[in-house]
N, C-alpha and C positions, 0 to 999 in steps of 0.2 A: 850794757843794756841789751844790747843784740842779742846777748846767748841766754839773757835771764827768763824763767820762764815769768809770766805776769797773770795774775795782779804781782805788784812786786813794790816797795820802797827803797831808796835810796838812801843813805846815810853819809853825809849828816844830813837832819833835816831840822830846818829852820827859813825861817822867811827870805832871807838874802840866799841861801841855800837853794833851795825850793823853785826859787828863778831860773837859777841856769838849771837844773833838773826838770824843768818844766821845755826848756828850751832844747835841751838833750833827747828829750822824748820825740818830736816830729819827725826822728826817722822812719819808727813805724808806729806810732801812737800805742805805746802800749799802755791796758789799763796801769792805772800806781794810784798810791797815797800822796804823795808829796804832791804840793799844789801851794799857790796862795793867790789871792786876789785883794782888791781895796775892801774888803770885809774881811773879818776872820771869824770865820764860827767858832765854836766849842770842840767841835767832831776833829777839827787836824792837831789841834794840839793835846787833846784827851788818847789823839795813837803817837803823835812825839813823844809826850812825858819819859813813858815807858822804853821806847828806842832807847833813853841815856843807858841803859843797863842791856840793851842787847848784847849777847846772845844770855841772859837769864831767862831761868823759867817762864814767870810772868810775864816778860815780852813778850818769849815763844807763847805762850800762852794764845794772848790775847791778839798776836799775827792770826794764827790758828782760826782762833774764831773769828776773823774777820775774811777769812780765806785767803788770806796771803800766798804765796806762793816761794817766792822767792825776797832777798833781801840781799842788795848793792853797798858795798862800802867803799866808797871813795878815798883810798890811802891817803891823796897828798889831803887831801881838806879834814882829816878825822885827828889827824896828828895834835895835840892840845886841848883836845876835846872832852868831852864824858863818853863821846862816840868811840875814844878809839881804845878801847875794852875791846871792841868787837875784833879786831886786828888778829886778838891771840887769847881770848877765855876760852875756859874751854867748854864743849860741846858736848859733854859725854853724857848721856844718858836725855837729849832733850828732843831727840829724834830729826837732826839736821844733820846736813854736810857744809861742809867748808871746801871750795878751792880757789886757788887763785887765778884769776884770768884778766891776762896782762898785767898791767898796776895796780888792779883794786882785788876786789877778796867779792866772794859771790855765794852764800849761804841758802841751801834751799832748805826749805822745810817740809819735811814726809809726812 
């Protein structure tokens, strides 16, 4: 999270998730999406849905317009997942990068 630029989301993102990513954050509070509280609106899980298929179009898309910036994947926790597409789809033509930094994988979006 250090080197990500922000707004930025974490992946994977879900409720048990979203905890320690919430708690990952107060090094330097940076804005993100991931969050959860003892309510759940409609708004956090209407930008998960579409994560399951990051780095697709439609993600990138809808990062985009929400001004995303960047997007974190957490290797060991994506392994098993729908998230862990993200690990190695490819990217071509969707206007991001991919690199690895340290253990997780770090995707910015232009």
């Amino acid at each position: 999270m250090a080197v990500a630029a922000d707004p930025l989301v974490v992946l994977p993102t879900d409720d048990i998730s979203d905890l320690h990513v919430q708690l990952w954050s107060t090094d330097r509070f940076p804005t993100m999406v991931n969050g959860v509280s003892s309510i759940n609106p409609a708004e956090p899980q209407a930008i998960r849905d579409p994560m399951r298929s990051f780095p697709s179009s439609a993600s990138v898309d809808r990062l985009r317009g929400l001004g995303i910036r960047s997007v974190i994947v957490v290797r060991a926790r994506v392994i098993g997942t729908p998230f862990e597409a993200a690990l190695s789809a490819s990217i071509d033509g969707l206007g991001v990068t991919r690199q690895d930094v340290g253990p997780d994988v770090l995707y910015t979006i232009e």
